[in-house]
C-alpha positions as a Markdown table, in Angstrom:
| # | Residue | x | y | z |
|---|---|---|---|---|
| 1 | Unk | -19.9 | -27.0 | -4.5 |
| 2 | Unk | -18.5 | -24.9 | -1.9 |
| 3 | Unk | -15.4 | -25.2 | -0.1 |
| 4 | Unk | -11.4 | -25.1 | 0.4 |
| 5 | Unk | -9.2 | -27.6 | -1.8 |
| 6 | Unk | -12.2 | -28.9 | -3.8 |
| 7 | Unk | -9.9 | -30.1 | -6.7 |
| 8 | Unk | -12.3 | -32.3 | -9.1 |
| 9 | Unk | -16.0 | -31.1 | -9.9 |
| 10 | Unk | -18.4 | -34.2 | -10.4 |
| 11 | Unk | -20.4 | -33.2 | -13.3 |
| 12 | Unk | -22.4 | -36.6 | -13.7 |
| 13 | Unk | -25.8 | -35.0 | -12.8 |
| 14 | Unk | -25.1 | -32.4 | -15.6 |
| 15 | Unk | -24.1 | -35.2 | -18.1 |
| 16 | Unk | -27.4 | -37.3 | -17.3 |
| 17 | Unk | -29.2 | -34.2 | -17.5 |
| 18 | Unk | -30.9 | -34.1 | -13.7 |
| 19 | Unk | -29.2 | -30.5 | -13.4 |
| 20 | Unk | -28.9 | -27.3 | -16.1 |
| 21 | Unk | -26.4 | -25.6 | -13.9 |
| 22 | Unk | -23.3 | -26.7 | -11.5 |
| 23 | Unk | -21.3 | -23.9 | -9.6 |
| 24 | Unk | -18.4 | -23.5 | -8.3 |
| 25 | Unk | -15.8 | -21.1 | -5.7 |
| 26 | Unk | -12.2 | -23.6 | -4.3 |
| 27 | Unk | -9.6 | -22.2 | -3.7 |
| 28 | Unk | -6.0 | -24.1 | -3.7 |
| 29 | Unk | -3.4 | -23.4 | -1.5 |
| 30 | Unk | 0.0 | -24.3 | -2.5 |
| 31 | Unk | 3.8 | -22.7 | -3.8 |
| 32 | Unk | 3.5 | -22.4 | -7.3 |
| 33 | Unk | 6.1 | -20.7 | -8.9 |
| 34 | Unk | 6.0 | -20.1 | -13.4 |
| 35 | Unk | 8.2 | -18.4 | -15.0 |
| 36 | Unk | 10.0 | -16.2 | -12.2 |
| 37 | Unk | 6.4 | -15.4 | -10.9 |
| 38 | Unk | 5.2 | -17.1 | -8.1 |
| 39 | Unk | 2.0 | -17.2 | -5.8 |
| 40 | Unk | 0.9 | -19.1 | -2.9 |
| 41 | Unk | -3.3 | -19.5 | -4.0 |
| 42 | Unk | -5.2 | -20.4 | -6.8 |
| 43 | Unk | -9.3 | -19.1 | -6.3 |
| 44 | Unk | -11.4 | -20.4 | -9.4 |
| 45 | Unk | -15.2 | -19.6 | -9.3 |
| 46 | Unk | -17.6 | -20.0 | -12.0 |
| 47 | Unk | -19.8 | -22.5 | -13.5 |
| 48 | Unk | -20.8 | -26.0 | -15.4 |
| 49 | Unk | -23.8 | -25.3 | -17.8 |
| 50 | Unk | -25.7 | -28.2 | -19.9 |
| 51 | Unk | -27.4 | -26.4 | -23.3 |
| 52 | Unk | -28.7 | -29.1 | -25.7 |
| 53 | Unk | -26.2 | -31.5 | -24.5 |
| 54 | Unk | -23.1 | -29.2 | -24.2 |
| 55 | Unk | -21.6 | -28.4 | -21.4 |
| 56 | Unk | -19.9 | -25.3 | -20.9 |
| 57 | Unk | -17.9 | -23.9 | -18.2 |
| 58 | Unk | -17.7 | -20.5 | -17.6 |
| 59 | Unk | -15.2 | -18.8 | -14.5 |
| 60 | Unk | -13.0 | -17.2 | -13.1 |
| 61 | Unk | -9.2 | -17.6 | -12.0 |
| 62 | Unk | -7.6 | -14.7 | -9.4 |
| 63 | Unk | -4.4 | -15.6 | -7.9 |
| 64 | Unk | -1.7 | -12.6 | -6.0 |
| 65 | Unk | 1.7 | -13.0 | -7.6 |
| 66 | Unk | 5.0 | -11.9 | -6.4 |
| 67 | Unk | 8.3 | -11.1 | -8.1 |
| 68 | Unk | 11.5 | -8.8 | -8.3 |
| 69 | Unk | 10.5 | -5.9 | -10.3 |
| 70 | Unk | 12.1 | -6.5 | -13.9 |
| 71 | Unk | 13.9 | -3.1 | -13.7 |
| 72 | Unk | 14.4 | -2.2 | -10.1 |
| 73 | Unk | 14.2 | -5.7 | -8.7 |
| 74 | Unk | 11.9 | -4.3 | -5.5 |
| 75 | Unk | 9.2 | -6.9 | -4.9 |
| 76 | Unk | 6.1 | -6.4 | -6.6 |
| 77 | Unk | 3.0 | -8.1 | -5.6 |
| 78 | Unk | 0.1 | -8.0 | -8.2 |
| 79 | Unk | -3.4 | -9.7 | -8.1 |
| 80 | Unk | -4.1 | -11.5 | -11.6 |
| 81 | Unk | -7.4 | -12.1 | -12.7 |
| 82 | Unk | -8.0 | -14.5 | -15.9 |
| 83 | Unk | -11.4 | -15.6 | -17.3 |
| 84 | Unk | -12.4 | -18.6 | -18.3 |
| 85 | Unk | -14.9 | -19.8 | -21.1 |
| 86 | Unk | -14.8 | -23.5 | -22.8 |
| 87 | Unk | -16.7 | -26.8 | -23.8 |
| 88 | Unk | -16.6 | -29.4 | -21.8 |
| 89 | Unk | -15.7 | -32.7 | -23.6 |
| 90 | Unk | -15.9 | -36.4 | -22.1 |
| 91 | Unk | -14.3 | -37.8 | -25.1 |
| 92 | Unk | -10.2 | -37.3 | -25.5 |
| 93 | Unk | -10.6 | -37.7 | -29.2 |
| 94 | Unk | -12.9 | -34.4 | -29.3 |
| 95 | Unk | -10.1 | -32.3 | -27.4 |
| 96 | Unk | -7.5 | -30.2 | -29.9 |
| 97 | Unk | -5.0 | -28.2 | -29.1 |
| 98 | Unk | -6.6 | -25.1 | -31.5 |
| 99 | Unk | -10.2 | -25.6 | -29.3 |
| 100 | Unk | -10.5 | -23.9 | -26.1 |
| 101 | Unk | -11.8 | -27.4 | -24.3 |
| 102 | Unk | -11.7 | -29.0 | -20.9 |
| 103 | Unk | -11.4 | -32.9 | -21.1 |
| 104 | Unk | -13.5 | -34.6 | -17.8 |
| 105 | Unk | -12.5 | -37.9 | -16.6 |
| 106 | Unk | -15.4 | -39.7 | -16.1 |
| 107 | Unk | -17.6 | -37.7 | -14.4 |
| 108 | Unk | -15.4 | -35.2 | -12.9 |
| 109 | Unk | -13.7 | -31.9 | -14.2 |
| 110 | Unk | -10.2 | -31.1 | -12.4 |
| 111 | Unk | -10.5 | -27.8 | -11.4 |
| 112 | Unk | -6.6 | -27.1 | -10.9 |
| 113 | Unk | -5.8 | -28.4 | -14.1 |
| 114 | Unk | -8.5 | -26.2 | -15.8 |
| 115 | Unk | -7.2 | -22.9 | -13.9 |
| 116 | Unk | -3.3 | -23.8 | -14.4 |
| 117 | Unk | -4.2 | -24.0 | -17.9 |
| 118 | Unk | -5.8 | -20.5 | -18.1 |
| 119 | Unk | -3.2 | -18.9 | -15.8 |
| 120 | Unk | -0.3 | -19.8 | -17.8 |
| 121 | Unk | -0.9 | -18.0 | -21.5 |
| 122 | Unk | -2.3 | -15.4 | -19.8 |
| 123 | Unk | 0.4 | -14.6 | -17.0 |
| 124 | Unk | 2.2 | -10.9 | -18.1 |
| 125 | Unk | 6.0 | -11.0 | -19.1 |
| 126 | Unk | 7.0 | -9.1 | -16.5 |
| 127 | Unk | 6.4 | -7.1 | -13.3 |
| 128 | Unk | 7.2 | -3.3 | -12.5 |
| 129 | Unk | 6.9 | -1.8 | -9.3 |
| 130 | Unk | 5.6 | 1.1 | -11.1 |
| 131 | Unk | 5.0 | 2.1 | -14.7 |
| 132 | Unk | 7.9 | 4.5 | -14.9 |
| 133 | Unk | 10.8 | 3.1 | -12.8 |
| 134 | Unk | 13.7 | 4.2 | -13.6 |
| 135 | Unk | 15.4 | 1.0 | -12.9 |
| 136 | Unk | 19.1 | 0.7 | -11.5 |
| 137 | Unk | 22.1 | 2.6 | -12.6 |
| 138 | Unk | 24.3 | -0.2 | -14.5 |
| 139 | Unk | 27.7 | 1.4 | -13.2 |
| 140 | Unk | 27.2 | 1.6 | -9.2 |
| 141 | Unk | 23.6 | -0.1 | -9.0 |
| 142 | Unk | 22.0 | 2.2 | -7.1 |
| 143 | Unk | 18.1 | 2.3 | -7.8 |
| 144 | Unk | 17.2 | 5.4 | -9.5 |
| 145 | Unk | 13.6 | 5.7 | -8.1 |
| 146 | Unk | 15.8 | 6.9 | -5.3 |
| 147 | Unk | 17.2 | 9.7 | -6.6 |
| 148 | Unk | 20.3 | 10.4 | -9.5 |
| 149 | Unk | 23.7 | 8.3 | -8.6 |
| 150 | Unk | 26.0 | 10.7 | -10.0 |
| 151 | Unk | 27.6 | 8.3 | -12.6 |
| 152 | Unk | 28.9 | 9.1 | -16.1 |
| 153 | Unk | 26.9 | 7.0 | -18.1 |
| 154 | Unk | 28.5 | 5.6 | -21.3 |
| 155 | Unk | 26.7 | 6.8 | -24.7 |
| 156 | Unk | 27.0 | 3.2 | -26.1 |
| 157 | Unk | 29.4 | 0.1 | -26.3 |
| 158 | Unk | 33.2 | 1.0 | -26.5 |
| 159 | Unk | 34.0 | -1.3 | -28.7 |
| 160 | Unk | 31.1 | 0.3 | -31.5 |
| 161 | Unk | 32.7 | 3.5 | -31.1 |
| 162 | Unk | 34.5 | 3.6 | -34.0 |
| 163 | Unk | 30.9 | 3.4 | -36.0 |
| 164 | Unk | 29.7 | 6.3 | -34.6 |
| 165 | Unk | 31.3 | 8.5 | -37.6 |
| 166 | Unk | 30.4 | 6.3 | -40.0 |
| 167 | Unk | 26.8 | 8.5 | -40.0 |
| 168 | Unk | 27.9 | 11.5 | -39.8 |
| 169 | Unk | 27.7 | 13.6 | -43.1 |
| 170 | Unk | 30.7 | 14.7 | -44.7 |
């Protein structure tokens, strides 16, 4: 299969066992947004396999995402890359939650579904614009990538002040 917005793979030759091998490369347009991330395409490539009856798929899920830089709040853009390796399971009854499994309906895999289901455990916590940003001051705001504000910065919480002689030695 080849092709924009191909959504569902048809598997039924594999299942009958006319073909050993199905492949794959769609890629899905659209806003998604998880999590504060967001991204605007979804490419999965890989492929269906039958071996002794079992079907496996094997891919690949890239997507670009986009977000405010967790310290900073600059916007980052990162491309994401997640692999992909299951059975393939007509039966509902066979698919666990603990089992890395794809459930087709019929004869047909959904190809979103599968790569939503990859992308999400696998998406990172955050975004930096860079490893070591410094972030913004939190008395004026100014991003200190930029260069020092000038601010006095606090050594702590006021109100926890009176704790700081409680380890000092006497």
């Amino acid at each position: 299969m080849d092709g924009k917005e191909a959504r569902y793979l048809l598997i039924g030759q594999l299942l009958s066992g006319e073909l050993d091998k199905v492949s794959f490369d769609t890629s899905f347009s659209g806003d998604w947004e998880m999590d504060g991330l967001s991204f605007k395409e979804i490419r999965f490539s890989g492929s269906v396999t039958n071996s002794a009856g079992i079907l496996r798929l094997s891919g690949t899920v890239r997507c670009e995402l986009s977000a405010p830089c967790a310290r900073c709040l600059a916007p980052v853009k990162e491309c994401h890359t997640t692999n992909v390796e299951c059975v393939v399971s007509t039966d509902p009854e066979e698919v666990r939650a603990e089992e890395e499994r794809v459930l087709a309906v019929g004869e047909a895999i959904d190809l979103l579904e599968t790569a939503e289901n990859a992308l999400l455990p696998d998406l990172p916590f955050r975004l930096l614009c860079r490893e070591d940003c410094r972030g913004l001051c939190p008395v004026c705001g100014k991003d200190l990538n930029l260069g020092d504000c000038g601010c006095k910065k606090q050594a702590g919480d006021p109100r926890l002040a009176g704790l700081a002689d409680f380890f000092k030695e006497s």
